[in-house]
N, C-alpha and C positions, 0 to 999 in steps of 0.2 A: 459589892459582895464578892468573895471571892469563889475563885472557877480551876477547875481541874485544868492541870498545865498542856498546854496546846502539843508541845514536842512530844511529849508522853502519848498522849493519846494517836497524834499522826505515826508513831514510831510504830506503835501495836496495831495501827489497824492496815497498814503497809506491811509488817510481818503477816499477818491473816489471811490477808489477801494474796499474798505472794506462797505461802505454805502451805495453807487450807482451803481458802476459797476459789482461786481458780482451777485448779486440777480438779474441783469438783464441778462447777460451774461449766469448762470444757465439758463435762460428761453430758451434764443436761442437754447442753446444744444438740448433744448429737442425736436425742430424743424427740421421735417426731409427733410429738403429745400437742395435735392439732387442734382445737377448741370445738366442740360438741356441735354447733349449728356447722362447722364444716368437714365435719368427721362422725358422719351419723351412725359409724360402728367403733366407736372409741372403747367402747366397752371391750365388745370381745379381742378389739386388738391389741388393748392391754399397754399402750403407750401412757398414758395418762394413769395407772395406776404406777408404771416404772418409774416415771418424772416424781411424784409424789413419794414414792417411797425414798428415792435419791435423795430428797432435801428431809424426809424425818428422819431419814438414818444419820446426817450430816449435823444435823441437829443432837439428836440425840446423841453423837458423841462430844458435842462442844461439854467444856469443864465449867456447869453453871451451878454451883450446889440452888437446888429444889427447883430449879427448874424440868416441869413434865411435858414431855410433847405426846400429841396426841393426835392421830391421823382419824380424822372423823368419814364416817361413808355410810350415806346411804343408800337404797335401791331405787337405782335409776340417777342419779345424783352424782355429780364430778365428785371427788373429795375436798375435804377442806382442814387443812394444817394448822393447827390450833399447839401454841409453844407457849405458854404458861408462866413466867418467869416473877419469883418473887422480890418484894424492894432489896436495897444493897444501900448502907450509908445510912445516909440519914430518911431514903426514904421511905413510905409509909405504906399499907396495902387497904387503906381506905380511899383509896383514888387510885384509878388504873387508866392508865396510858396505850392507848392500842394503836399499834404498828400494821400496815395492812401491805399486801403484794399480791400476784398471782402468777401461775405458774402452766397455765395454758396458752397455746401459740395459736399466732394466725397461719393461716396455709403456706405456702410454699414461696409461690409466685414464680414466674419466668422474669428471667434477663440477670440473673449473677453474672458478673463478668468470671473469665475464667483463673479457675481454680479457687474460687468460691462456691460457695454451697449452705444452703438453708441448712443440712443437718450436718456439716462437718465443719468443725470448730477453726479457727483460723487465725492467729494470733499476728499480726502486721505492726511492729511500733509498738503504741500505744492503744489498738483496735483490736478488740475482740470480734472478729466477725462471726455470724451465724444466728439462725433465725431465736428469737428469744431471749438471748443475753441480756439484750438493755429492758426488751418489754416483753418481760419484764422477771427474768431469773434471778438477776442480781437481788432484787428486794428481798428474801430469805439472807441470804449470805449479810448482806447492810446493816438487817436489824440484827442479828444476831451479834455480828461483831460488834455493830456499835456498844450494846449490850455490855461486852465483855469489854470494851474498852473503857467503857465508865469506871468497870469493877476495876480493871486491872490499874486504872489510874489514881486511887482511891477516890473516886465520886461517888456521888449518888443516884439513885434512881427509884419513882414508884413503880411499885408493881404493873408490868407488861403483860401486854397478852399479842403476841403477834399474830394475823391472821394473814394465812393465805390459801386464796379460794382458785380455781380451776374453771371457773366458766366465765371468767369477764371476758375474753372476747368474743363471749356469746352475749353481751349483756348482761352479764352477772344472772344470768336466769335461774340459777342454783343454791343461789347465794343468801334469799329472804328467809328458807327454809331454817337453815343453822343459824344465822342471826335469831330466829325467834324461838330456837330450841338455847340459843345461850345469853338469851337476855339477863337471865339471873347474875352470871359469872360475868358479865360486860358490867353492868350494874348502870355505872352513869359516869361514862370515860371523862376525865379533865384536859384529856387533851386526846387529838387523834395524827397519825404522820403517816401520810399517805404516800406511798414511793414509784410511781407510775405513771409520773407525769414528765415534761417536759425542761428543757433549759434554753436560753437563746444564745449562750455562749460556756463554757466549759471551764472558765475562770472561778465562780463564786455559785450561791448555792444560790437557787431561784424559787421564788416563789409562787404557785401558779396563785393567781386571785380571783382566777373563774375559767369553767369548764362550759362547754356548749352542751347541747341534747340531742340527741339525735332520733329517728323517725326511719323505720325503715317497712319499706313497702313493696311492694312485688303488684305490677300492674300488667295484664293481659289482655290483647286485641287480637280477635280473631273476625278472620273478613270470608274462610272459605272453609270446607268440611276436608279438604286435602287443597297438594298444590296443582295448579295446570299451568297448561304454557305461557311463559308471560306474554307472547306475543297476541294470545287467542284473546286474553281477557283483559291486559292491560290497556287501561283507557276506561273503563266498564265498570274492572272489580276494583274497588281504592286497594293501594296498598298498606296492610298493618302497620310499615313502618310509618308512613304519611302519616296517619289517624294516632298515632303513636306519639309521634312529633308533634303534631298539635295537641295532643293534651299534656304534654309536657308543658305546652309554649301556657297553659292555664294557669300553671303554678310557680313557673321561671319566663321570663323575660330571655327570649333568646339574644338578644346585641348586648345586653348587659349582667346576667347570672341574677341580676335582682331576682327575687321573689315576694311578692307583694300581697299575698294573704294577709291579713292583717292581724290571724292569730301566729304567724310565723316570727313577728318583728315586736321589737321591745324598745323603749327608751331607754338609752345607753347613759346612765350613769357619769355626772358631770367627772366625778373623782377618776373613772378609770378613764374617760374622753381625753385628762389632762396627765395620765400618767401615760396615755400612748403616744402622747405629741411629744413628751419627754423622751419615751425609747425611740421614737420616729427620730426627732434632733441629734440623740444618741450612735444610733446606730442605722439608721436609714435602713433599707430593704433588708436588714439582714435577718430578720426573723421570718421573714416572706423567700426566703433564698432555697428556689427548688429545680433541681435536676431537669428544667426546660429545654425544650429544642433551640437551636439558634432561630434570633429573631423573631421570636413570641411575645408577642406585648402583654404583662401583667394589666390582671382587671384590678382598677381603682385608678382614684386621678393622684396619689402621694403614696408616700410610705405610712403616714398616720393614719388614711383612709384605708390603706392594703391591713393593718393592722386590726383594724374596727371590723375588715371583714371576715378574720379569719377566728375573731373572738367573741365579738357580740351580732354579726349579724347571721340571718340563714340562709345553707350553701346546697344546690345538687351535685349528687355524684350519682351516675349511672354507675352502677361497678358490676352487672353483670346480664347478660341477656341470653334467652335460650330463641330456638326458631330458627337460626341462623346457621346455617351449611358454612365449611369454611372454603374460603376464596378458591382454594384448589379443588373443592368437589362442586361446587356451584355451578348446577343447571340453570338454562334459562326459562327460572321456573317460577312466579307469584306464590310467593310462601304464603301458606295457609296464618300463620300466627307471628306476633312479636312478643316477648316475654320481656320485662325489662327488670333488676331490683334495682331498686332508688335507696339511695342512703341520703337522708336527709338534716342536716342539720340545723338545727334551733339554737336560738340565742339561750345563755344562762339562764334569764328569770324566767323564759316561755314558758307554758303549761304544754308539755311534749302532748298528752290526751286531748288538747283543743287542737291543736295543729295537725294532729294525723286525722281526725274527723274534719278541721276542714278541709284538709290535703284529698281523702278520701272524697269526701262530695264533692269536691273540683272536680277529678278525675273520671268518675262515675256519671254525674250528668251528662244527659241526653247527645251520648256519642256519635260522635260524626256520624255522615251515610249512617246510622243505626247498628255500626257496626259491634261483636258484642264486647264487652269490656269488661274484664272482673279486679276488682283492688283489693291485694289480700295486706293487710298492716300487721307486720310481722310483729314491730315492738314499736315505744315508746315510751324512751326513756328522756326525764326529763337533763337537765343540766343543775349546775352548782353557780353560785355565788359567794365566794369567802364572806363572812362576818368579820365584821371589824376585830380584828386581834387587842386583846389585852395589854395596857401599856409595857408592861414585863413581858412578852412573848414578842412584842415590834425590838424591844431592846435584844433578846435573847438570840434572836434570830439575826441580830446583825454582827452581832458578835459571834456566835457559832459561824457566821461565813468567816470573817476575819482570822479566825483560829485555826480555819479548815484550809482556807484556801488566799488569805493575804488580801481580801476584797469585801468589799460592804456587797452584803446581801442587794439580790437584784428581783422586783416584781411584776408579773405577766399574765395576760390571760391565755388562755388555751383553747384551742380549736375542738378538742379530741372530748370523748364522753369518758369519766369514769363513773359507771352507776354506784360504785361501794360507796364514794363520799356524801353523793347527793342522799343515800339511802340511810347514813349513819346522822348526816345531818338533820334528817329530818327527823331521827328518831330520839337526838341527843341532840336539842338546837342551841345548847350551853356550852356543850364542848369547843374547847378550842381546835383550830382547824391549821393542818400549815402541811400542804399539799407538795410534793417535790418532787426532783428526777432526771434523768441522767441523756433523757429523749434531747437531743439536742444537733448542731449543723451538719448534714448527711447524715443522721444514724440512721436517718429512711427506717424506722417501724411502719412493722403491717409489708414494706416493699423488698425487695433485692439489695443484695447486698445490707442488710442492719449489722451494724456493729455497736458494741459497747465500748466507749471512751473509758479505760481503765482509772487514769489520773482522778476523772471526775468522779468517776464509782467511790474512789477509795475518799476523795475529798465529799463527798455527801454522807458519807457512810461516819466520818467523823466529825461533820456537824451534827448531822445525828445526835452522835454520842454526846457534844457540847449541851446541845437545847435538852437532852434529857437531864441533865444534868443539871441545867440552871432550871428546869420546872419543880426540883424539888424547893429549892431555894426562894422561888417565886411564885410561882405557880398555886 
């Protein structure tokens, strides 16, 4: 079948990007519209309604005839950017294509190297630096243009509905709300392109094939009513962090990171077992390739074993603790409490609800010395699994890398939660599914220093455009 010509579309969606969407894109960066669980006055400080407006004004001047954008908001509620776009070509508006992104940032973080910065844009090369760009700003600018590059190429496309929500990295806690106020207008998408995910290399377009779940918990041990000397009571009163420590050691395996609950762990799927021993052969550590201290020995015994664990099996991350004086005000004093939150992650098919119940009753039984213990499970969200893609969407997709970017499409599972797809899936379990994104070597999201890989923005941003194009066709 024939296909809208590759030069054409790489030529516009390179002019867009070079004219339109980074001078806008630089702006957002500079916007510190922090995600709602770590910005618990987002509201009155009005970042996240600035970010929001940035991309529906941006929008709303792109040249779409009948395309409506529409800034949704309710009270108490991040907003969520709803862009409307009718078919073009030959396609139809009895099947809708929904485009998804989001436009709220993780926090700050220390250690930018200098003259970097979370909220000041930084263009180096071919790197966008600053917090947001890749995860995930770029996804408004992507779909739209890809959008327009269909049109401009003369292709086709069904009618779109781009959605982009404001609290995924809160969990998407925001997000079931407006999904279930626009079930009507979503209807029963034939395909969904989700742009928030990850890449292993910056060459060709990837495809994630599965997301993790994540689990997060906030556990408290308290051993004293305030602190006293440590000299007076140590030996006597246990310390929090001790008691702390051991109930970690309940749920993780301290010499090895295993976790061994048995609601935490899944059978890993022969087909992805042998598509990671293929990028393992391939590429060897390179998807495991992280900003380590010298001489840290990676956990796992291979690059195919390192690979299994960062997609199907479950990992802890302590990522924050309160209790704790810092090193320079620190008396010698037995702190009263340890506070710890646990970020937890679960394999794709886990049931995230069985895993934080058993997580919770690990932690909660009969505490060391009796000391007291409270387990607050903040969320639990599960993960995704792709579905087998449709013989025309395996063909489409390798062909839109090829057009994009001169390489045969590449597929990976992903460490990282996005609740939108798991939640679209399950409510639309027909849709087709083809997960993408731009997260790829150093862009460090969520850390210091994130940058956006421009080359590759603009090359997924015109696959895009290619697979929307061939799902009229096939689809």
């Amino acid at each position: 079948m024939a296909s809208i010509d590759a030069a054409t579309v790489s030529s516009i969606v390179d002019q867009t990007w070079a004219e339109d969407v980074l001078p806008a894109l630089t702006e957002y960066v500079r916007i510190p519209n922090v995600s709602p669980d770590y910005a618990p006055e987002w509201q009155a400080e009005g970042h996240m309604a600035r970010a929001a407006a940035l991309l529906a004004d941006w929008c709303s001047a792109r040249e779409i005839p009948g395309a409506q954008v529409e800034l949704l908001e309710r009270p108490g509620l991040t907003p969520l950017l709803v862009v409307d776009v009718p078919p073009a070509g030959a396609g139809g508006d009895d099947e809708t294509v929904v485009l998804y992104g989001h436009l709220d940032k993780q926090p700050e973080m220390e250690g930018w190297r200098a003259g970097l910065g979370p909220w000041e844009p930084v263009i180096e090369g071919d790197r966008l630096y600053g917090r947001g760009g890749a995860d995930d700003g770029y996804s408004t600018f992507a779909a739209l243009t890809a959008l327009e590059a269909v049109r401009a190429a003369g292709g086709s496309h069904h009618r779109a509905v781009v959605l982009i929500e404001a609290s995924e990295e809160s969990g998407s806690c925001h997000l079931p709300a407006y999904l279930d106020s626009l079930a009507d207008r979503l209807g029963r998408p034939g395909l969904v392109v989700g742009l928030d995910s990850g890449c292993l290399t910056y060459d060709r377009l990837w495809v994630t094939t599965s997301l993790r779940g994540v689990v997060a918990v906030v556990v408290e041990v308290a051993v004293l009513t305030e602190g006293v000397h440590s000299g007076a009571a140590g030996g006597v009163v246990p310390s929090s962090f001790r008691v702390l420590r051991r109930l970690l050691d309940r749920i993780e395996d301290p010499a090895t990171g295993d976790m061994p609950l048995p609601e935490l762990n899944v059978e890993i799927p022969a087909e992805r077992t042998e598509q990671m021993e293929a990028l393992a052969a391939e590429f060897g550590d390179a998807m495991t390739r992280f900003p380590v201290v010298e001489g840290l020995r990676p956990v796992g015994s291979d690059p195919a074993d390192r690979l299994a664990r960062v997609t199907w099996r479950p990992s802890l991350a302590v990522t924050g603790m309160d209790g704790f004086p810092p090193v320079s005000a620190a008396g010698n004093v037995l702190r009263p409490l340890s506070r710890a939150k646990l970020a937890i992650r679960v394999p794709p098919t886990a049931d995230a609800a069985a895993a934080a119940r058993a997580v919770e009753e690990a932690l909660s039984a009969d505490p060391p010395h009796g000391a007291r213990v409270s387990v607050t499970v903040q969320g639990a969200e599960s993960g995704w699994a792709a579905p087998e893609p449709e013989p025309w969407l395996s063909a489409a997709l390798q062909s839109a890398s090829e057009a994009a970017f001169g390489r045969p499409a590449g597929y990976l599972g992903e460490g990282g939660t996005i609740p939108f797809i798991g939640m679209l899936g399950a409510r639309f379990p027909g849709a087709q599914m083809v997960v993408t994104g731009v997260l790829g070597p150093g862009s460090n999201a969520h850390g210091p220093n994130e940058f956006l890989h421009l080359p590759a923005a603009r090359g997924v941003t015109a696959a895009v455009a290619h697979l929307l194009d061939a799902h009229t066709r096939n689809g």
